[in-house]
N, C-alpha and C positions, 0 to 999 in steps of 0.2 A: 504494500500500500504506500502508493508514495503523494506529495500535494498536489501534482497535476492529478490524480484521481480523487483526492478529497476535493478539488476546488468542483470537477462536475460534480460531482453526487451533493456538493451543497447548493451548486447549483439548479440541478433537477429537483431536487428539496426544497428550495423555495418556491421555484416554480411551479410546478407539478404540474409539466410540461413540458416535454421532453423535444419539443420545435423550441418554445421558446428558450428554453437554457442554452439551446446551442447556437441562437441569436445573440445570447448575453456573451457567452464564448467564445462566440464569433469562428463558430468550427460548421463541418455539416451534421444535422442529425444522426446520421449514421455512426460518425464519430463517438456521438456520446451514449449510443446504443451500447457499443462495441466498450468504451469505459466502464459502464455500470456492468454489462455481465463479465467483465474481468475483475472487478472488484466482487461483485459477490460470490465470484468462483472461488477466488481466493479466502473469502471468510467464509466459505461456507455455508449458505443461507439468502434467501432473497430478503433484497433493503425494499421493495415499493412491490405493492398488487397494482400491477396494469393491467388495465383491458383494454378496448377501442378507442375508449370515450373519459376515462376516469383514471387516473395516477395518483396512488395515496401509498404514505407511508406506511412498512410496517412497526410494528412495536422494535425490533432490533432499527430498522432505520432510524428511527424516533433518537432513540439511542448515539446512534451513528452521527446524526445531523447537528445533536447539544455537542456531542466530543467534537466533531470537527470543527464547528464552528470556531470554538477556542482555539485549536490548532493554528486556525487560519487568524485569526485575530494575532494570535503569539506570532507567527511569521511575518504578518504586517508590520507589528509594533519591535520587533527586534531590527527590520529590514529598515527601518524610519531612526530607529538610535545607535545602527550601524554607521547609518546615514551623515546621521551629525555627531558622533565619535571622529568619524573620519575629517570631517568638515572642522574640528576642532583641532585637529592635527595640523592643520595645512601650516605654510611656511611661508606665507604672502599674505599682505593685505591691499586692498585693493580700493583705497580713498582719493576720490575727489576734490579738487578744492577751484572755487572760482578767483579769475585771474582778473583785477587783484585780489587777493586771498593770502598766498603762504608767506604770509609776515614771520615774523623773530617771533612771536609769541609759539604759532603755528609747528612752524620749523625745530622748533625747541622741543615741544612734544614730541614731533616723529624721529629726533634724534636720541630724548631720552627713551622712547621704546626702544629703538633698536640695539641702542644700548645694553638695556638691563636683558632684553632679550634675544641677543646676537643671531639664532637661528633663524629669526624674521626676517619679512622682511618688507618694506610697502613703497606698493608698487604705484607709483603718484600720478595723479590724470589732471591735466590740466582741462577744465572746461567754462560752461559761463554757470552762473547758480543755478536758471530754471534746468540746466543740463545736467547737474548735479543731483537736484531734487528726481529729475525723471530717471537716472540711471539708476540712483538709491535704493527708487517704490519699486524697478526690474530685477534688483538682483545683480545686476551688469557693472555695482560698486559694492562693497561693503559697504562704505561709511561717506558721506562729504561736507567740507565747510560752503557755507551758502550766505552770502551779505542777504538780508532783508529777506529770509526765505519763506515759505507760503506753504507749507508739506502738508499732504495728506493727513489723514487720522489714523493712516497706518504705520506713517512715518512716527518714533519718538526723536527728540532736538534738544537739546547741550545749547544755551546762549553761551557764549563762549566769552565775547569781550564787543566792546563797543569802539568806533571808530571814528576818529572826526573824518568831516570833511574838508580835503584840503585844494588849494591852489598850486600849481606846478609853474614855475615862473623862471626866466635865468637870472645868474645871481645878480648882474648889474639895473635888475628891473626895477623902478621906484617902490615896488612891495616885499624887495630882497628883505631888507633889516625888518619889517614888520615882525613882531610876537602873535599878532592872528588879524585879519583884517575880516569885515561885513560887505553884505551882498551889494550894500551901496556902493562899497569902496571900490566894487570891481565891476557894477555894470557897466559900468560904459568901455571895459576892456573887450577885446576880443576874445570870446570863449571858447574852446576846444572839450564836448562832451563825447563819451562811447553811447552810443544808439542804443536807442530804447530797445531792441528786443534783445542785449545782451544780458539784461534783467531791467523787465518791466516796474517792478515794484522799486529796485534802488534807483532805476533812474528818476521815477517817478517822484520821493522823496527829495532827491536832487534839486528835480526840477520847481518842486513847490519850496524847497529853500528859497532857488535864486531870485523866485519870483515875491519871495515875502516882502512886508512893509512896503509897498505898492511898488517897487522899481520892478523895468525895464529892463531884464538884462539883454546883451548885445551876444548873442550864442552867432558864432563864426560858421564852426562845423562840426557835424558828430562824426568819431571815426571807428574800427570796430574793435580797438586792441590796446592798451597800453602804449606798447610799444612804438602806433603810429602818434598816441598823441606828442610821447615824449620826443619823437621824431620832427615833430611840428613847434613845439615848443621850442626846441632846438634854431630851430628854424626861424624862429620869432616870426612865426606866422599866427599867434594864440596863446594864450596860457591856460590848460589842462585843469580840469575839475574834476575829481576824483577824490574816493576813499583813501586815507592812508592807512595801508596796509605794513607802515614799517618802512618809507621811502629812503632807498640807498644814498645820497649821495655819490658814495664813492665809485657807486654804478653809474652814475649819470652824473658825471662832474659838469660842472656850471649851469648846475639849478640848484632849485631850491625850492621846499616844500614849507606851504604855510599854511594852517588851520583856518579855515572858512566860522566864524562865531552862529555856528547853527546847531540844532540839534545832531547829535553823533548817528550810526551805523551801526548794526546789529548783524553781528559775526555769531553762526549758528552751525555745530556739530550733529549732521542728519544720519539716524541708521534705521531698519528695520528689523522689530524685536523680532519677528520670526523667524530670521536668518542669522538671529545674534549666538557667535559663538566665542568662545572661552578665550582666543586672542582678542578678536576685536570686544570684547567686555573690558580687558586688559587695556586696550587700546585708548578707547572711552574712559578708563580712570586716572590715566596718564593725563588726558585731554581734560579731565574735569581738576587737579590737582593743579594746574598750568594755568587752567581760568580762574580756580579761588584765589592765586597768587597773585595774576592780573587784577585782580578788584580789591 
C-alpha cells in the first residue's frame, strides 16, 4: 500500500464516484478501477459495494478512509515544514531597496548581518519603492526598504527612520553655506524632480511641500534616476530635490546637500509574514536594533 493508492481510495471515498474521483485525479476511470482492486487485493477484503448506480463504503473502508485521511494530512503537513526547514537554511537574502534608499543607516545593517552571520548572504536589488512593494506581496524579494510606502494588509512594515528633504546644489551656489533653507527661498530657482511614477506617493508629498505657503515653485525638469539629476546639477542646469538618503559628498564632489524646512520622509522595512523565515527574522532584528539607535 503505498500514497498514490491511499490518495485514490480517498478519493473514491469522498466521492462515491468513481468518474468523478478520477476527474479530481485527473487520471482515466479505468485507472482508478485498476487502483482500488489492487489495493483490496492486497488487504484482502473489498473497501466499497458497487453496483451500476450506487458506491458506498464498507465498514472496513469506513475504516480505511478515517486512517488515511490522517496519513495524507501527515504527508501534506511534513511536505509544507520540509518546505520551510529548507527555506530557513538558504544562504541568500534577497532585499530591495528604493534608489534613493541604501543610506549609512541602511548599509550599516546589511553589513552588520553579514557580519555576525558570515555564511549569508544578501543579494541587493536596486529598484523604485512601488517596485519594491510589488516584488515583496510576489515573493520575487524577501524583504524591501520603500520611502513613503502604501503595502498591502499582507504586507507587515518596520518604519525604519525619517528623512528630510533636501536641495542638491554646487558648492559655489548662493544656498552652499545655508544650515537648511524654505520652499520660498528656492522657488524661483530652477528645479530638477525624478517623475512621478518613480513613486507616486513621495513624489506626491514632495510636491505639496514645494507648493506650500502659497509659492510658485519654478520645476525645470523631472528626470528618472538620481544619477541624471546629479548629472544636471553638475551641469548647473537645476538644482535637484530629493530625499537625503545619506548624500556623499565625497561621491559627488562640488555639491552640496541642504535640508528643505518641510516635513521629513518615511523610510519603511517591507516583508511578508508568510514567507518569513529564520534568516530574514534575523534580518529584520538587525534592521529594527539600527532604527531604535537612529531615533
Amino acid at each position: 500500500m503505498d500514497i498514490r493508492q491511499l490518495q485514490t481510495f480517498v478519493a473514491v471515498a469522498d466521492e462515491l464516484h468513481f468518474g468523478r474521483a478520477a476527474e479530481r485525479l485527473h487520471v482515466v476511470p479505468s485507472a482508478v478501477s485498476q487502483q482500488i482492486s489492487r489495493l483490496e487485493r492486497e488487504l484482502g477484503g473489498t473497501l466499497f459495494d458497487r453496483t451500476s448506480r450506487v458506491v458506498r463504503l464498507t465498514p472496513a473502508g469506513r475504516v480505511l478512509w478515517e486512517e488515511a485521511t490522517a496519513v495524507l494530512a501527515a504527508v501534506s503537513r511534513a511536505e509544507a515544514e520540509t518546505r520551510m526547514s529548507l527555506r530557513a537554511m538558504t544562504t541568500s537574502l534577497r532585499i530591495g531597496y528604493a534608489s534613493p534608499g541604501l543610506g549609512s543607516l541602511i548599509l550599516a545593517a546589511v553589513m552588520a548581518y553579514e557580519s555576525e552571520f558570515p555564511d549569508m548572504h544578501i543579494d541587493l536589488h536596486e529598484l523604485s519603492s512601488p517596485e519594491v512593494v510589488a516584488a515583496v506581496g510576489t515573493g520575487d524579494l524577501d524583504a524591501g526598504f520603500a520611502w513613503q510606502s502604501d503595502p498591502p494588509t499582507s504586507l507587515r512594515r518596520l518604519h525604519v527612520t525619517f528623512r528630510p528633504i533636501i536641495v542638491l546644489v554646487p558648492f559655489d551656489h548662493r544656498f552652499a553655506g545655508c544650515a537648511t533653507v524654505t520652499t520660498g527661498d528656492i522657488c524661483h530657482e530652477p528645479l530638477v524632480l525624478q517623475r512621478r511614477d518613480t513613486n507616486p506617493r513621495l513624489y506626491d508629498q514632495i510636491h505639496a511641500a514645494l507648493y506650500s505657503g502659497g509659492v510658485s515653485p519654478r520645476i525645470r525638469r523631472h528626470v528618472g534616476s538620481g544619477a541624471t539629476m546629479t548629472a544636471i546639477v553638475k551641469a548647473r542646469d537645476g538644482i535637484g530635490v530629493a530625499v537625503d538618503d545619506g548624500f556623499d559628498t565625497d561621491s559627488s564632489p562640488g555639491m552640496v546637500a541642504i535640508p528643505i524646512d518641510t516635513p521629513p520622509v518615511s523610510l519603511d522595512l517591507l516583508w511578508c509574514a508568510t514567507t518569513e523565515s529564520a534568516p530574514l527574522t534575523k534580518f529584520v532584528s538587525h534592521v529594527t536594533d539600527f532604527a531604535r539607535c537612529a531615533h
